[in-house]
C-alpha positions, 0 to 999 in steps of 0.5 A: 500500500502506497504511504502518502505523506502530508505535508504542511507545503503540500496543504498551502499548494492545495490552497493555491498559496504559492511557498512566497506567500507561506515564507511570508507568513513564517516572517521571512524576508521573502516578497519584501522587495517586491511590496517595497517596489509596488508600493513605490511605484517604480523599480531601482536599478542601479546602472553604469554612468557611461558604458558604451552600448549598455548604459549611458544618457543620449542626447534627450537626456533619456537613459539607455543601453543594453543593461537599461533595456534589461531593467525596463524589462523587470520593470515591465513584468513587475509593474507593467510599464517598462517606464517605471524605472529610477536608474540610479547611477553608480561607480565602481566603488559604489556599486556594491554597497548599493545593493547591500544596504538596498539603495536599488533593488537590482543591479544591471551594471556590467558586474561580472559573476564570480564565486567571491562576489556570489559567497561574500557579498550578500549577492545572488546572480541571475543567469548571464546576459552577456559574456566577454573578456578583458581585452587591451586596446594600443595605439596603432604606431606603437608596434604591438600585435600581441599581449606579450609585447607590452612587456613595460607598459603603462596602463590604463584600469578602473579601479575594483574592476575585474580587469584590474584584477585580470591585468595582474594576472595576465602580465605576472603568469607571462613574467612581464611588467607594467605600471597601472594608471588606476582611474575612476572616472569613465571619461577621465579614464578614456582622456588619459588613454588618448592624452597618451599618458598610458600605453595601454587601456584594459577592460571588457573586450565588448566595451573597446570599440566605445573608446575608438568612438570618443576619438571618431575622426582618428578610430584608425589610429586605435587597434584591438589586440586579438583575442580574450584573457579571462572570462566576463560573464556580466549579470544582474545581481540581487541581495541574498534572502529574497528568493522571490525577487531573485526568481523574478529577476532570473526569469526575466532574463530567461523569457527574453531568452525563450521568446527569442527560442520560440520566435516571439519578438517585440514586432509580433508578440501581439499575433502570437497570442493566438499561436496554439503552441502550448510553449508559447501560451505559457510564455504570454500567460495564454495560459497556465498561472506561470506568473502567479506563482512568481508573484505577478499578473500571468501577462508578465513576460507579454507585457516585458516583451512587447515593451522591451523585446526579446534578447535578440531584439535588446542586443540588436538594439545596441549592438547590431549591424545598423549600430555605429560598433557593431558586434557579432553576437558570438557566444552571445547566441542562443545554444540553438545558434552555437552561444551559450544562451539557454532558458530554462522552460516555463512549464 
């Protein structure tokens, strides 16, 4: 005779009552930052003050940028309006406290992932929108092709960044030597590259072709050297001991990766709804109660869609053939197109 346990999870499932609403009632933090940021009427998010193609302010004075669109769209699945966003400008230095102390609610600030930074600093990671690597950008009269020749080198680094880290690394492992030039500021840091008072500039590979565009008429005279020295993989982060928002977060970045999957894009999400594949209906809340149990109305990923699009549409945005640095998406692409890109099914 088959034993059937009865558990009190298992009686709040029957009720309807999803394992947030139970947390909730045993006072854990759980759901907290939702109720903060529905009762303030607009999400946090802490962001890059100027980081080409991510994250900057356009001549309307309008933020926008890759790691924008991504915060408009849990603004867009949480409160419906992808405009319901305070984008909270923020350096290196201040990034992190930002979030512990919860000064914004989400981090989308090209932080790359780490064990030291998911154990040590209270953070919790949603899966990877974008991977890259520390890249060094040289002048083009200066004669070096390759990383082994900046053997003495000046360089330029962020300070508490991860190239500033990777930069160590890289030149101690091959037995060679430089002098950093360790700056905060993002355009102070460009300045002193291009002024000539270091040889080299070092950070994330994707964020290169920004700095030739400061120097526009001159761009020939900066080269890329080839290849990537570590790896970046850059996500938004959460503070650690509310499930439910990590969960929000985390799969908002997985619907834009199965809308794209599944051919649902910004242009034509409205025609889908009345698409019969069952994947689909789940995604737009057709049916199933998907977003009840995150918390949110079953038109969340409908609503981040059609506001902000899918992965595709977000990195074509600013990154595509029509941008002025295009970037082939590489890794970047769905597992399905050779990248590492995988969401997990909404079922």
């Amino acid at each position: 005779m088959k034993k059937t346990v009865i558990t009190a999870a298992s009686l709040l499932l029957a009720a309807g009552l999803s394992h947030y609403a139970a947390a909730e009632g045993a006072g854990n933090s759980n759901g907290e930052t939702l109720k903060k940021v529905r009762a303030r009427g607009e999400l946090v998010c802490g962001v890059h003050p100027a980081r080409h193609g991510f994250s900057a302010i356009n001549g309307k004075g309008q933020w926008e940028g890759f790691d924008i669109d991504f915060c408009r769209a849990i603004a867009a699945a949480v409160l419906g309006d992808a405009n319901k966003v305070r984008f909270s400008a923020l350096s290196t230095a201040q990034r992190f406290p930002a979030i512990q102390s919860g000064e914004v609610d989400v981090l989308s600030r090209n932080i790359t992932a780490t064990l030291s930074r998911d154990a040590s600093l209270g953070l919790n990671f949603a899966p990877t929108t974008f991977y890259t690597g520390t890249g060094f950008m040289v002048r083009a009269d200066s004669g070096v092709k390759k990383v082994e020749d900046m053997d003495g080198a000046t360089v330029c680094i962020t300070p508490g960044s991860s190239s500033e880290h990777n930069v160590e690394q890289i030149f101690s492992s091959r037995g060679m030597h430089y002098t950093p030039v360790v700056i905060e500021n993002n355009k102070e840091y460009v300045a002193a590259y291009l002024s000539g008072r270091c040889d080299v500039l070092a950070r994330d590979k994707v964020a290169l072709p920004g700095v030739r565009a400061f120097d526009a008429e001159k761009a020939e005279d900066h080269v890329i050297l080839p290849g990537i020295y570590s790896k970046e993989p850059l996500a938004m982060a959460v503070r650690q001991g509310d499930d439910q928002w990590y969960d929000i977060v985390k799969w908002v970045v997985y619907a834009t990766f199965d809308a794209e999957e599944l051919g649902v894009s910004q242009a034509n999400v409205d025609e889908k709804l009345q698409s019969n594949d069952p994947d689909i209906q789940a995604l737009l809340g057709v049916n199933g109660d998907f977003g009840t149990k995150l918390g949110l109305d079953n038109r969340w990923a409908y609503n981040l869609i059609r506001q902000t699009g899918n992965y595709g549409d977000i990195y074509q945005r600013y990154f595509g053939p029509a941008t002025p640095t295009p970037l082939a998406r590489d890794l970047n692409n769905l597992w399905t197109g050779g990248g590492l890109l995988y969401g997990l099914p909404i079922r």
